[in-house]
C-alpha positions as a printed Julia matrix, in Angstrom:
176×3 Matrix{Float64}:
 101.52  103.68  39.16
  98.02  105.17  39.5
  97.24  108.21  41.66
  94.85  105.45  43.84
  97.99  103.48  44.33
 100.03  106.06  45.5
  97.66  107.76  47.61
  96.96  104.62  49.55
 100.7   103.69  49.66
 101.24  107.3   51.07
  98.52  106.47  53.63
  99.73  103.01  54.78
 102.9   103.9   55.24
 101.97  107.22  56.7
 104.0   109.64  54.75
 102.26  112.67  54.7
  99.27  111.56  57.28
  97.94  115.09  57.64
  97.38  115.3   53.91
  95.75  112.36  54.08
  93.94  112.56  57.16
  91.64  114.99  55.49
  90.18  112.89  53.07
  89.85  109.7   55.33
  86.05  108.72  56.0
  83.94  105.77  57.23
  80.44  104.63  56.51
  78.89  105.26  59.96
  77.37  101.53  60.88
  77.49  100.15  63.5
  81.26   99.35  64.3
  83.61  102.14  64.79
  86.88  102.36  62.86
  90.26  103.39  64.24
  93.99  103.71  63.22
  96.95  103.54  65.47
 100.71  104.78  64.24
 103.29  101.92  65.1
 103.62  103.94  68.2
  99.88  103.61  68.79
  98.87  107.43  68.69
  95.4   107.93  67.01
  95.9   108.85  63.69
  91.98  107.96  62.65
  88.83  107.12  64.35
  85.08  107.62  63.07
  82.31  108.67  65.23
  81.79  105.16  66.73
  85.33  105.09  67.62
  85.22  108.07  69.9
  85.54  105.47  73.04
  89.54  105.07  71.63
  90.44  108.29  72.96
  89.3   107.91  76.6
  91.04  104.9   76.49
  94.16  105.25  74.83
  96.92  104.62  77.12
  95.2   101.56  78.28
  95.26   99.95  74.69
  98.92  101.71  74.1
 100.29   99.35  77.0
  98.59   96.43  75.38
  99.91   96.89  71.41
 101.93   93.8   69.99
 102.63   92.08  67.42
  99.5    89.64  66.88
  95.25   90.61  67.22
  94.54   91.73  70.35
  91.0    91.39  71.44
  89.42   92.91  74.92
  86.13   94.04  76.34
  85.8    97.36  77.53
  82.61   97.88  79.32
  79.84   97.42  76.6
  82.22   97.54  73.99
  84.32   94.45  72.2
  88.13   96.16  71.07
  90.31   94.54  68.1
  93.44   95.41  67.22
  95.49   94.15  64.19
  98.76   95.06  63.4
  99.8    96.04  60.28
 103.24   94.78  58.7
 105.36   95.85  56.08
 108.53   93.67  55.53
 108.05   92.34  59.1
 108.24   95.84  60.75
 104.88   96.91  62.34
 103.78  100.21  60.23
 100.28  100.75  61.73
  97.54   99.69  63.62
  94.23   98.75  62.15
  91.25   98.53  64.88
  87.45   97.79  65.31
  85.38   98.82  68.5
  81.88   96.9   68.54
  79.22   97.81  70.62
  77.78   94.91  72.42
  74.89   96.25  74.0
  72.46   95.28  71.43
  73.95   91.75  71.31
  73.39   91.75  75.2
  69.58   93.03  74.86
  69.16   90.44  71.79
  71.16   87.59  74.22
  68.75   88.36  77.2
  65.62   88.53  74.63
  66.34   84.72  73.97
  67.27   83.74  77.11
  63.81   85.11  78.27
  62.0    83.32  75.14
  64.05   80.08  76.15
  62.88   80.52  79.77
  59.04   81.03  78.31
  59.26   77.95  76.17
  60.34   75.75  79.06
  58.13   76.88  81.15
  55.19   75.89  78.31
  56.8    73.09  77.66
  56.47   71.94  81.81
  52.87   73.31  81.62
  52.13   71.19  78.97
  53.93   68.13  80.67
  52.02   68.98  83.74
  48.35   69.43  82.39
  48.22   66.84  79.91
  50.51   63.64  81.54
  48.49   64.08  85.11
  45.35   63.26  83.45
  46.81   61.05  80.92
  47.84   58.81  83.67
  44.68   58.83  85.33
  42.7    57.41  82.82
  45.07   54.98  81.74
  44.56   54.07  85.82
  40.87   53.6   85.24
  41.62   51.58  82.11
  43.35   49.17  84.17
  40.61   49.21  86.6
  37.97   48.75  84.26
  40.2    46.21  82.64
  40.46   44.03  85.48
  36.66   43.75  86.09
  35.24   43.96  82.8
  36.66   40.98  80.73
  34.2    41.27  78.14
  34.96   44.61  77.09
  38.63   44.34  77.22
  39.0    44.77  73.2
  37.04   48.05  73.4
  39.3    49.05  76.38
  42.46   48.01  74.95
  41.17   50.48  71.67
  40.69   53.58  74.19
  44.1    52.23  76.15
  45.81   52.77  72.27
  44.45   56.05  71.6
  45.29   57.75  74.84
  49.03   56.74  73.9
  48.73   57.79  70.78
  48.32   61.11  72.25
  50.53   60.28  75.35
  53.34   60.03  72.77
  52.25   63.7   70.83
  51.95   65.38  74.23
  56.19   63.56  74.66
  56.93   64.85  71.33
  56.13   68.38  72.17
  57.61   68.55  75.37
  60.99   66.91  74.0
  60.99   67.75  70.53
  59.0    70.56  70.28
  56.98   69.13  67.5
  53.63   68.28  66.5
  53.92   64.68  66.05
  53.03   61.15  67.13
C-alpha cells in the first residue's frame, strides 16, 4: 500500500487526526471547506469556513444520516455524511456564500424590470400612432375610391411594421 493510501486512510478514518491536521489545506475560492468527527466536533475548516464555529451547536443538533442543506443568513450550509461499512465516520461540509448570487439575482431582476419597461415604451410609442394612421387609411379609404390600390399599399406597409414593432415587444426580435 502506498504512503498516499495510508495517509488518507489514516485521515478518513481519523486515526491520528492531529498528525494529520497539520498538513490539511484548501485552495481558498470561493466556498469554504469543513470536516465534522462522527460526533460533529470541527476537526477542519479553511478560512471561508470560519462561519462553522459560531455556529456549531446549531448544525451539531441537526447531523444525520443523509445531506443536510440550510441557509444561514447569507450563507448556503451542506453537510454529507461520510460512511464506512454503514457506520457514519465523518462529516464532509461546504458553506457557500450567497451574497454575490443575491447581488447577481437582483442585477437581473433590475435588467428584466428595464427591458419590460422598453419593451411597454416601445408598445406605447409606436402602436398609438400605428393605429392612427391606419384610422386615416380607413377614412381616406372610404372617400377616395380611386386611390384605394395606393391606400391599400400604405395600409400593407404600416403592418408590415405593425407586426416588427409585435415582434419586439413579444419576442424580443428584430423581425417581421
Amino acid at each position: 500500500m502506498s504512503i498516499y493510501c495510508i495517509a488518507m486512510k489514516s485521515m478518513l478514518m481519523f486515526d491520528k487526526i492531529d498528525l494529520v491536521q497539520q498538513h490539511l489545506s484548501s485552495v481558498e475560492g470561493g466556498e469554504g471547506i469543513f470536516i465534522l468527527d462522527c460526533k460533529g466536533n470541527i476537526v477542519f475548516a479553511n478560512k471561508r469556513a470560519k462561519k462553522i464555529y459560531k455556529i456549531k451547536n446549531e448544525v451539531k443538533k441537526l447531523l444525520m444520516k443523509e445531506r443536510i442543506n440550510f441557509r444561514k443568513d447569507n450563507k448556503e450550509i451542506t453537510i454529507y455524511p461520510v460512511f464506512e461499512e454503514k457506520e457514519i465516520k465523518f462529516f464532509f461540509g461546504i458553506i457557500r456564500d450567497l451574497e454575490e448570487i443575491i447581488k447577481m439575482q437582483n442585477y437581473v431582476n433590475m435588467a428584466h424590470q428595464h427591458v419590460k419597461n422598453f419593451r411597454e415604451n416601445i408598445a406605447h410609442y409606436f402602436f398609438n400612432p400605428i393605429v392612427i394612421a391606419k384610422g386615416y387609411l380607413d377614412l381616406l379609404s372610404e372617400k377616395n375610391v380611386e386611390d384605394r390600390d395606393k391606400i391599400e399599399k400604405i395600409r400593407t406597409a404600416i403592418e408590415r411594421i405593425e407586426a416588427v414593432v409585435k415582434n419586439i415587444v413579444i419576442n424580443g426580435k428584430i423581425a417581421e
